[in-house]
N, CA, C and O of each residue as an XYZ file, in Angstrom:
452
protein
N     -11.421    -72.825    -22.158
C     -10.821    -73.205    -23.422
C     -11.024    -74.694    -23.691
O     -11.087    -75.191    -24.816
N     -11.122    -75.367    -22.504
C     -10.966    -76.687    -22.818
C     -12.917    -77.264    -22.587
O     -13.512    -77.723    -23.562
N     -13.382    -77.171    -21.680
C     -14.471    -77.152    -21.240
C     -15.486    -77.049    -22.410
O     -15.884    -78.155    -22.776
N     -15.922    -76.157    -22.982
C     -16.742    -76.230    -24.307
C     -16.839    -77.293    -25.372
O     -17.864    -77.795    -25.833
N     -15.171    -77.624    -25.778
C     -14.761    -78.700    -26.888
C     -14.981    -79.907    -26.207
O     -14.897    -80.818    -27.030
N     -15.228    -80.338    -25.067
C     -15.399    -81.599    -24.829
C     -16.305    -81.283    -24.314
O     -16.873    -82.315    -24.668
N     -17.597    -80.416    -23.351
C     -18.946    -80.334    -23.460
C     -19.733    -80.841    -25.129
O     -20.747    -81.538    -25.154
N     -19.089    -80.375    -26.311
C     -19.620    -80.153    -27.902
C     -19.307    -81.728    -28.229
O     -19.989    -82.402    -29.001
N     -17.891    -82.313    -27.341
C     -18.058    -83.945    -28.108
C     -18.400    -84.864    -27.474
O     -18.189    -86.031    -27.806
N     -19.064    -84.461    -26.315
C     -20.121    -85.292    -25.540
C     -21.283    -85.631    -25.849
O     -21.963    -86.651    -25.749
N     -21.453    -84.229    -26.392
C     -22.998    -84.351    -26.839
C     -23.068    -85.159    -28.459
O     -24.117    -85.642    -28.886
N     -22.411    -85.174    -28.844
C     -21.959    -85.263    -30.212
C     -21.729    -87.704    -30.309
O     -22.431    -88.638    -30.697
N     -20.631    -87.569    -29.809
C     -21.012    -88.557    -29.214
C     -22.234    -89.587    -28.516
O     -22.167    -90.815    -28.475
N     -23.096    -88.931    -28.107
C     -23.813    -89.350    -26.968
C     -25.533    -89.219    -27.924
O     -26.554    -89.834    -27.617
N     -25.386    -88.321    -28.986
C     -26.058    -87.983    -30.220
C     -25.673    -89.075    -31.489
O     -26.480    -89.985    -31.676
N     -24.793    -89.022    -32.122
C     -24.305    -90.307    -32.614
C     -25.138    -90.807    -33.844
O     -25.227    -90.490    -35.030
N     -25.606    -91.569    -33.161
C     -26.344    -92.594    -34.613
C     -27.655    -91.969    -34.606
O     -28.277    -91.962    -35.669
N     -28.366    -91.245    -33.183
C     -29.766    -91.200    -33.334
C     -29.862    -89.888    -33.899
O     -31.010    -89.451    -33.815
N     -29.273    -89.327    -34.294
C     -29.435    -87.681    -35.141
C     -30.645    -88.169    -36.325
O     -31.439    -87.299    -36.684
N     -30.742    -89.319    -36.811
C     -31.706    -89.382    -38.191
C     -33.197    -88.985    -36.998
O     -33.889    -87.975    -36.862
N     -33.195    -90.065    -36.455
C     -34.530    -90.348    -34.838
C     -34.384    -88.969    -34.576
O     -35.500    -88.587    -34.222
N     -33.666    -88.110    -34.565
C     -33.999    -86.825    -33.321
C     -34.443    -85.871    -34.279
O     -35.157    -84.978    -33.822
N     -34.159    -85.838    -35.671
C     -34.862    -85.071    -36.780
C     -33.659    -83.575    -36.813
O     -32.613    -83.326    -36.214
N     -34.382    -82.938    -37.710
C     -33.618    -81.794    -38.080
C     -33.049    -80.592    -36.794
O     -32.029    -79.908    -36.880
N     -33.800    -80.598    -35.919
C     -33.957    -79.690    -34.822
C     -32.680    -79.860    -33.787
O     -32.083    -78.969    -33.183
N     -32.441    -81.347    -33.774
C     -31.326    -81.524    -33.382
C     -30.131    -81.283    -34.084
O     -29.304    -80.588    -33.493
N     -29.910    -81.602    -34.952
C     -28.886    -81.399    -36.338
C     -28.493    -80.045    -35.945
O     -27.321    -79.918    -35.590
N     -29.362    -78.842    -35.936
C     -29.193    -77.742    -35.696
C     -29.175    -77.190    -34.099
O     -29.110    -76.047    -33.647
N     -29.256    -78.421    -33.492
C     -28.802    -77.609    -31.446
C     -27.526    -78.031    -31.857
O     -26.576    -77.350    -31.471
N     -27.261    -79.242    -32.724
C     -25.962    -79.732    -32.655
C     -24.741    -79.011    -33.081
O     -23.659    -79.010    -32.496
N     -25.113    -78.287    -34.377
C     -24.421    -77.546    -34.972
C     -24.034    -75.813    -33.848
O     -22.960    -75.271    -33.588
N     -25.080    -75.545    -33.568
C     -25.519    -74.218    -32.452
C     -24.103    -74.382    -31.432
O     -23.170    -73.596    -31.264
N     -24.367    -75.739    -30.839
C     -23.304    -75.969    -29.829
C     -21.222    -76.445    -30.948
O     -20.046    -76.389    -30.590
N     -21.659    -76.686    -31.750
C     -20.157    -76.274    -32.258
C     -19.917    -75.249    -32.210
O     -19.152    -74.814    -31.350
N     -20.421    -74.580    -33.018
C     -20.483    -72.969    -33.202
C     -19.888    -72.138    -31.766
O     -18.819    -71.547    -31.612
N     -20.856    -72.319    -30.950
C     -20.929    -72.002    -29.619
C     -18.970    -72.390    -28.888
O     -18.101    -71.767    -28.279
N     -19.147    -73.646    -29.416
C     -17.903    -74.346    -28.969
C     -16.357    -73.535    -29.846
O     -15.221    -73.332    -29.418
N     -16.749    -73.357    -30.670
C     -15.746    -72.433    -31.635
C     -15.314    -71.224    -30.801
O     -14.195    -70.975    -30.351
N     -16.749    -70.350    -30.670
C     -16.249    -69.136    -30.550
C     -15.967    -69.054    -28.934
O     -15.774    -67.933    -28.464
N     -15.927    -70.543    -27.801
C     -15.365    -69.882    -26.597
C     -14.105    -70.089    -27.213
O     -13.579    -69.003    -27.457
N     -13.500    -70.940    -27.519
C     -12.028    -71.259    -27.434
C     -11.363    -70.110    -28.193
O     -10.157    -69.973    -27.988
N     -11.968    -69.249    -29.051
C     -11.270    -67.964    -29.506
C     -11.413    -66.923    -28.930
O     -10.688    -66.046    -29.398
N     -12.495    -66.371    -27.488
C     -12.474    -65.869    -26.668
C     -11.364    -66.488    -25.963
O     -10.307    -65.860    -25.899
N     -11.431    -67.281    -25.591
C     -10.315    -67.974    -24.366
C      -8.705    -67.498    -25.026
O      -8.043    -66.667    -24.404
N      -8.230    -68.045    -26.190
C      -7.123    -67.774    -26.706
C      -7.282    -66.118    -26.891
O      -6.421    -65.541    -26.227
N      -7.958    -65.416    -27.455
C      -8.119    -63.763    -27.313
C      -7.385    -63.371    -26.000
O      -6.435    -62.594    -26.098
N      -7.800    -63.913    -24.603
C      -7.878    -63.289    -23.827
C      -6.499    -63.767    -23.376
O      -5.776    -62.929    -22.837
N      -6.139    -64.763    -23.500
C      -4.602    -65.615    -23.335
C      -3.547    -64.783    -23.943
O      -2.361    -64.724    -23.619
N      -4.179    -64.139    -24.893
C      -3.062    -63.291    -26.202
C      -2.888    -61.847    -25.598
O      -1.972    -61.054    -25.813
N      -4.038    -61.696    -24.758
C      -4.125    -60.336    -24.582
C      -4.855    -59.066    -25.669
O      -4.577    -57.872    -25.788
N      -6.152    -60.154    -26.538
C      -5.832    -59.109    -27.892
C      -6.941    -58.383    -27.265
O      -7.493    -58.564    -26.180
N      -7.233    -57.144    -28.593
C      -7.939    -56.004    -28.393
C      -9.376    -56.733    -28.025
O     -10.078    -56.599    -27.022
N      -9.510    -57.332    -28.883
C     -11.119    -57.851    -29.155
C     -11.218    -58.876    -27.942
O     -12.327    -59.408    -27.996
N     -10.542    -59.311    -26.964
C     -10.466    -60.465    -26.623
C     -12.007    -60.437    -25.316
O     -12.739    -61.355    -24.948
N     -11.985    -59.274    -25.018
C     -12.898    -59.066    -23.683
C     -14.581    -59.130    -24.265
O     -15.554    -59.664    -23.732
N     -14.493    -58.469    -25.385
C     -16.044    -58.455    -25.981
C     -16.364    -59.756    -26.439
O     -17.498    -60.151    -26.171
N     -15.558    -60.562    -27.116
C     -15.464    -61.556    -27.706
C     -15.802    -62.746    -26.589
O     -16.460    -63.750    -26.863
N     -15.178    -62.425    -25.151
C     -15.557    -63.443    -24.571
C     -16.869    -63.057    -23.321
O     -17.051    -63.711    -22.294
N     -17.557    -62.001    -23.695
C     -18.714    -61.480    -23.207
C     -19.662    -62.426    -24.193
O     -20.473    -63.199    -23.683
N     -19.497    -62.309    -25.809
C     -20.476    -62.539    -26.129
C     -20.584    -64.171    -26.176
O     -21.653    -64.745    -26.385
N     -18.972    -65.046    -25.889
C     -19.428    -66.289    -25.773
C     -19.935    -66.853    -24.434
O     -20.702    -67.813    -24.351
N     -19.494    -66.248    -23.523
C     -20.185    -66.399    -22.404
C     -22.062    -66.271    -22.337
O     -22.829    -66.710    -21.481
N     -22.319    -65.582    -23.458
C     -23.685    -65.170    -22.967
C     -24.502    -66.314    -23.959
O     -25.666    -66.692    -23.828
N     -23.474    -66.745    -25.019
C     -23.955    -67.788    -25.846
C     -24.135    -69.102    -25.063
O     -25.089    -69.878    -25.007
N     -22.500    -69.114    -24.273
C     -23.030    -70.533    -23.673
C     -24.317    -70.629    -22.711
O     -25.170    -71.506    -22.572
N     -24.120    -69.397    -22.113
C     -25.192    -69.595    -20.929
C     -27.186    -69.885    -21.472
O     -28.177    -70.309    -20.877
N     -27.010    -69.555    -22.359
C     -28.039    -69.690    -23.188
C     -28.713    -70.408    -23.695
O     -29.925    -70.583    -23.566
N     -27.444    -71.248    -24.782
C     -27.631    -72.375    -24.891
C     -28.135    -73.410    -24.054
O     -29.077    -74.136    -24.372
N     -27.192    -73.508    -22.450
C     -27.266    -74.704    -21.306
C     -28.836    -74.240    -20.955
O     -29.733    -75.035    -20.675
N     -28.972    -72.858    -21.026
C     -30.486    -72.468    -20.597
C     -31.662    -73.590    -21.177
O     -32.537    -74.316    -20.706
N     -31.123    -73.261    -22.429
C     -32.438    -73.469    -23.546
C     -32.467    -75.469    -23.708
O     -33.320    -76.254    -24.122
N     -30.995    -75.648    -23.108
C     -30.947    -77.221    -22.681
C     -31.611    -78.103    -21.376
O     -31.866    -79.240    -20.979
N     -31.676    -76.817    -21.070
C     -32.561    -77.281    -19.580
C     -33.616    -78.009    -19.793
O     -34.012    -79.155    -19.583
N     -34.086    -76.705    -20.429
C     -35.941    -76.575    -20.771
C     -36.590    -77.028    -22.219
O     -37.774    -77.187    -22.517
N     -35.302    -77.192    -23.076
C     -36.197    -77.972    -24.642
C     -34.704    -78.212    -24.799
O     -33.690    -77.593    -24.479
N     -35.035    -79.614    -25.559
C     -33.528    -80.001    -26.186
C     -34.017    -81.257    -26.620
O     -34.819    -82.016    -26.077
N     -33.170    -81.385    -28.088
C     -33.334    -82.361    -28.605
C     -32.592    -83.441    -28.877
O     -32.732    -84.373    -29.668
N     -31.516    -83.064    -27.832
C     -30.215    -83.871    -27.483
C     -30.315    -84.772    -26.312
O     -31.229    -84.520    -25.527
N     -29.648    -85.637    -26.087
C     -29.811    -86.414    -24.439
C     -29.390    -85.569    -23.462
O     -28.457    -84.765    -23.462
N     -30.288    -85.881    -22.530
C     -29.908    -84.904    -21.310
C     -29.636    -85.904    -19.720
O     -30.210    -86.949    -19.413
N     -28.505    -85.097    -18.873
C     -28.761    -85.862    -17.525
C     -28.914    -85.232    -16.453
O     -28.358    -85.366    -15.364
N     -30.053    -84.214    -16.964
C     -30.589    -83.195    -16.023
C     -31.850    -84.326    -14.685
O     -32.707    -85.110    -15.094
N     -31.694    -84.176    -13.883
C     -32.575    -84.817    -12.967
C     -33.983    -83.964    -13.145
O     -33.926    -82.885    -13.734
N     -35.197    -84.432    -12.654
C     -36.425    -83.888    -13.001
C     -36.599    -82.948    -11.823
O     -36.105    -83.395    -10.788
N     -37.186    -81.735    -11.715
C     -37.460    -80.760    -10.597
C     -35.906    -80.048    -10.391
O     -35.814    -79.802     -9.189
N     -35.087    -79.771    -10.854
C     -34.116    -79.200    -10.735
C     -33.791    -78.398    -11.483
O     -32.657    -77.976    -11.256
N     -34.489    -77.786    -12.662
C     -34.079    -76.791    -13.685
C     -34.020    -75.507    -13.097
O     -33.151    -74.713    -13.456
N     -34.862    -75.217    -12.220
C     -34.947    -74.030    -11.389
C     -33.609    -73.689    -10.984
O     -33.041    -72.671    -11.381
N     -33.064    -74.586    -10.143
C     -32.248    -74.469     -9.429
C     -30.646    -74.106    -10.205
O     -29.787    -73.252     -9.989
N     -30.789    -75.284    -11.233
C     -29.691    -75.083    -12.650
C     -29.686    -73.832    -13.205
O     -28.565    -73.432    -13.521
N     -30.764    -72.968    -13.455
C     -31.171    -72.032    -14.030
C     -30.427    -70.503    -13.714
O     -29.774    -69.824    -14.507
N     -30.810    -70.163    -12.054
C     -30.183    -69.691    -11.234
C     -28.799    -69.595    -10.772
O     -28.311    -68.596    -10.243
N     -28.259    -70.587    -10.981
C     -26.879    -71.231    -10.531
C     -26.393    -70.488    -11.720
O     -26.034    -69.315    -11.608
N     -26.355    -71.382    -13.330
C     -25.916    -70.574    -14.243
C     -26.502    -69.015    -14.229
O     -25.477    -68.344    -14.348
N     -27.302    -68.364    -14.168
C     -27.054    -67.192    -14.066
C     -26.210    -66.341    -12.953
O     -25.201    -65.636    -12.941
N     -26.863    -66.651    -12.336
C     -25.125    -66.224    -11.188
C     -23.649    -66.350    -11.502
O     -22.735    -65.584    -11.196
N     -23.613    -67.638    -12.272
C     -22.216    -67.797    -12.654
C     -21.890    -66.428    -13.858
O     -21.093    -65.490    -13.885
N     -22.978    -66.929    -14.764
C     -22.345    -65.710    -15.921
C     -22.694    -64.346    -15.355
O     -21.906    -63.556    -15.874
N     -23.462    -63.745    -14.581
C     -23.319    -62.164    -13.984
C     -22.061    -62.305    -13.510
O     -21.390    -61.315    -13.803
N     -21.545    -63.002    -12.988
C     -19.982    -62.740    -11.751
C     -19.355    -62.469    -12.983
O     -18.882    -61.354    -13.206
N     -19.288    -63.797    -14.171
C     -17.746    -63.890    -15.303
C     -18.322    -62.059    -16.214
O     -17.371    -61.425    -16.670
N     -19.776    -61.392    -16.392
C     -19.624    -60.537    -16.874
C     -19.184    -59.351    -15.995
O     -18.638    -58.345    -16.449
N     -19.442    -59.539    -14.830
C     -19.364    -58.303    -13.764
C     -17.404    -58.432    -13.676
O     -16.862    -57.329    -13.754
N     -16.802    -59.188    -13.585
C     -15.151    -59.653    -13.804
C     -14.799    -58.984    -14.942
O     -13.936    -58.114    -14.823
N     -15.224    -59.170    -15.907
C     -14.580    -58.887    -17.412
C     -15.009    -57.564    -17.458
O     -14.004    -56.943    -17.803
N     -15.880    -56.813    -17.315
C     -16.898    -55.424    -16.928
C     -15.308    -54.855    -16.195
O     -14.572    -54.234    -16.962
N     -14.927    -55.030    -15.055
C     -14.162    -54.645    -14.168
C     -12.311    -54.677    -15.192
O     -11.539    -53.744    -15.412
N     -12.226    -55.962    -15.519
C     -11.181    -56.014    -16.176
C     -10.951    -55.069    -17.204
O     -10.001    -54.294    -17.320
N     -12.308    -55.287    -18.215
C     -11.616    -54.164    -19.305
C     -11.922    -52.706    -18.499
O     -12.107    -51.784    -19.293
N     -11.982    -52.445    -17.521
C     -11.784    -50.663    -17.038
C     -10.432    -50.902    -16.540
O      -9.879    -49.814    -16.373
N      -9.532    -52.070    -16.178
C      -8.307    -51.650    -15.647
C      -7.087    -51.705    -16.631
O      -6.043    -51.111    -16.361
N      -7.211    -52.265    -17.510
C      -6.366    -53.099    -18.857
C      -6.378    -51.339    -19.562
O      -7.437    -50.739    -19.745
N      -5.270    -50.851    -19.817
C      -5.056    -49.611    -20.629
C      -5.612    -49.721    -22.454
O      -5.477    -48.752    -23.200
């Protein structure tokens, strides 16, 4: 819940003045990652609430974020403080993470009536 909104004003921040310099492409990772940033925190509160929608809702932001950080690895038109020769490794890591959070939520909604 909290994690996304200050991942989105880091970048945002850290983006700043050079958005004219980084051209349109950025404008739009920038916007991608609000967006992105929106819909965890309404998964997160969904799932806090207990609502119906709350489990799909935070399947599909999970698969957004992971995606995104993917596609940040490997093209981005934002600043990055990825070290060089390590995307592999980043790559992997986040996917492991999001199979466990979908294989969890997979499990959860079969026990939740």
């Amino acid at each position: 819940m909290l994690w996304e909104p200050l991942n989105f004003a880091s970048a945002a921040a850290a983006t700043g003045r050079s958005l004219e310099f980084r051209g349109l492409l950025a404008v739009i990772e920038l916007a991608a990652s609000g967006v992105i940033s929106v819909l965890s925190v309404a998964a997160s509160w969904s799932l806090l609430n207990r609502a119906p929608h709350g489990i799909p809702l935070a399947r599909v932001a999970l698969i957004a974020t992971t995606l995104r950080e993917l596609l940040a690895l490997y093209w981005t038109r934002l600043p990055s403080n990825t070290v060089p020769g390590t995307s592999g490794v980043y790559s992997l890591m986040m996917g492991a993470h999001a199979a466990a959070w979908l294989l969890y939520l997979q499990r959860r909604e079969r026990l939740e009536p």
